[in-house]
C-alpha positions as CSV (number, residue, x, y, z in Angstrom):
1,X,-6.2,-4.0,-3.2
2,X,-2.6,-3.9,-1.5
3,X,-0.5,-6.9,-2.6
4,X,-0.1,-9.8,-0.5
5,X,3.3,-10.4,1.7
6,X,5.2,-13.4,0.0
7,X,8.3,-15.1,2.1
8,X,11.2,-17.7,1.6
9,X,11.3,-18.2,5.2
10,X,9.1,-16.9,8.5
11,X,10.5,-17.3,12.1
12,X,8.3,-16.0,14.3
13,X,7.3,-13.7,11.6
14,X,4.1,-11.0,12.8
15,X,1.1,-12.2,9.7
16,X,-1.2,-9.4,8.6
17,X,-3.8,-11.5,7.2
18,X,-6.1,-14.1,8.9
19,X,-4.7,-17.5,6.2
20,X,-1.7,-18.3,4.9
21,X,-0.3,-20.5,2.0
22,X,2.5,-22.6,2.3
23,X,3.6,-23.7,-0.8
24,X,6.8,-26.2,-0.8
25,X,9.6,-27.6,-3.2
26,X,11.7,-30.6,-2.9
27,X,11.0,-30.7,1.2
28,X,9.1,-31.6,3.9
29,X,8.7,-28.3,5.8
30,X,6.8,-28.3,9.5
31,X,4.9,-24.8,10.9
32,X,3.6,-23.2,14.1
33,X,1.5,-20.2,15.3
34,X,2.0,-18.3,18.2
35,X,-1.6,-16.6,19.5
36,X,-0.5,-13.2,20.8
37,X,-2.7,-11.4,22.7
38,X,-3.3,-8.2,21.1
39,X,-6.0,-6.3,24.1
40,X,-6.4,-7.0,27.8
41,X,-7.8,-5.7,30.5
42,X,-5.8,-5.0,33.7
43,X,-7.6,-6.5,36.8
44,X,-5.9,-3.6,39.1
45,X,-7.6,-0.4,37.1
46,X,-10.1,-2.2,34.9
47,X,-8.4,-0.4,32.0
48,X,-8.0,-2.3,28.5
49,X,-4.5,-1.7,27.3
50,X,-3.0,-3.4,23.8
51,X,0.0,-5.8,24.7
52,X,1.0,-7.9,21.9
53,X,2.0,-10.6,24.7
54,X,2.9,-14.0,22.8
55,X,0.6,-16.8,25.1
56,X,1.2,-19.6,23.5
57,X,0.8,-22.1,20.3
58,X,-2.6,-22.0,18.5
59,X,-1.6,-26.0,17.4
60,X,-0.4,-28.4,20.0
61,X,2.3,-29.4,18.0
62,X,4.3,-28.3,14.4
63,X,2.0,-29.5,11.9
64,X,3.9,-31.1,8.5
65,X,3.7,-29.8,5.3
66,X,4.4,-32.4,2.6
67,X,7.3,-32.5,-0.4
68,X,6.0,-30.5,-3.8
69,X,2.7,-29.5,-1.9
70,X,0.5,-26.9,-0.9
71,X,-1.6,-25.7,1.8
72,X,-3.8,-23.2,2.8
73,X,-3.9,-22.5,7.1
74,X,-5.2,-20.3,9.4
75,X,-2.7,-17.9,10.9
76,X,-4.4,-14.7,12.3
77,X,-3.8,-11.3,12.4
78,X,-1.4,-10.2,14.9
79,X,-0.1,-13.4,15.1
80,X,3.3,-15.5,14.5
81,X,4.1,-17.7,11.9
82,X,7.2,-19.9,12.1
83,X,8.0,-22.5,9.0
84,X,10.5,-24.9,9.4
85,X,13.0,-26.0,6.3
86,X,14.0,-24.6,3.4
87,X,12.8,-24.7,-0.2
88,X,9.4,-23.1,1.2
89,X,7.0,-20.3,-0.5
90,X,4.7,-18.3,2.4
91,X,2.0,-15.9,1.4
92,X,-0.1,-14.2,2.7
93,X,-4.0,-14.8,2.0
94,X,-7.1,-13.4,2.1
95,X,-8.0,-10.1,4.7
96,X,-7.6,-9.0,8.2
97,X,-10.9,-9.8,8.7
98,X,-12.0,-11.7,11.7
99,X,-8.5,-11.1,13.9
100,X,-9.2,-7.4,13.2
101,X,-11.7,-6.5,16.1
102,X,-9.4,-8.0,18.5
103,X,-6.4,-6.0,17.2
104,X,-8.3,-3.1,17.0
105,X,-9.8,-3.8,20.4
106,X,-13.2,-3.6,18.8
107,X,-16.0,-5.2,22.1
108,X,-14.0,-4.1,24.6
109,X,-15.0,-1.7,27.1
C-alpha cells in the first residue's frame, strides 16, 4: 500500500485521495475545496477531452476546524484543498476510489 501524502500547509494543493484529515494544534484553522472538472465533452465535436478546469467551491463557504482537534472531510480526487492557518497536520486518507472514474473518464463516451 503506497503511503499516504502528509502536509503542514495546502494552498490549493491537487489531493490524490477521496478524504482528508485535518488534524490541528494550538489554532483555529478554516478549509475549502475547489471541484475541478477532470472530463468534458466539447459541444462543437462531441469529443470528451480531460481539462482539469477549476469550477468552483464544493462548500459554500470555508468551513472551521477547531483548536487541538481533528477531522476527517471529503476532498476528492483531482481536486484542491486549501487550509487556512498555521499549526495544521493534512493527510491524506483512504483511496482514489469514487473520484477515480471521473478522472479516468470511466462512463464517458
Amino acid at each position: 500500500m503506497p503511503q499516504a501524502n502528509v502536509y503542514t500547509s495546502a494552498s490549493a494543493q491537487t489531493w490524490y485521495t477521496d478524504k482528508a484529515r485535518i488534524s490541528t494544534g494550538s489554532n483555529t484553522v478554516t478549509f475549502q475545496v475547489e471541484a475541478v472538472q477532470l472530463t468534458y465533452q466539447n459541444p462543437a465535436t462531441g469529443n470528451w477531452a480531460n481539462a482539469g478546469t477549476a469550477v468552483g467551491n464544493i462548500y459554500s463557504n470555508a468551513v472551521a476546524v477547531p483548536a487541538n482537534s481533528r477531522q476527517d472531510i471529503y476532498v476528492g480526487v483531482g481536486n484542491k484543498l486549501t487550509v487556512v492557518g498555521g499549526n495544521v497536520t493534512i493527510q491524506e486518507l483512504g483511496t482514489a476510489s469514487s473520484a477515480t472514474a471521473g478522472e479516468n473518464g470511466v462512463g464517458n463516451g
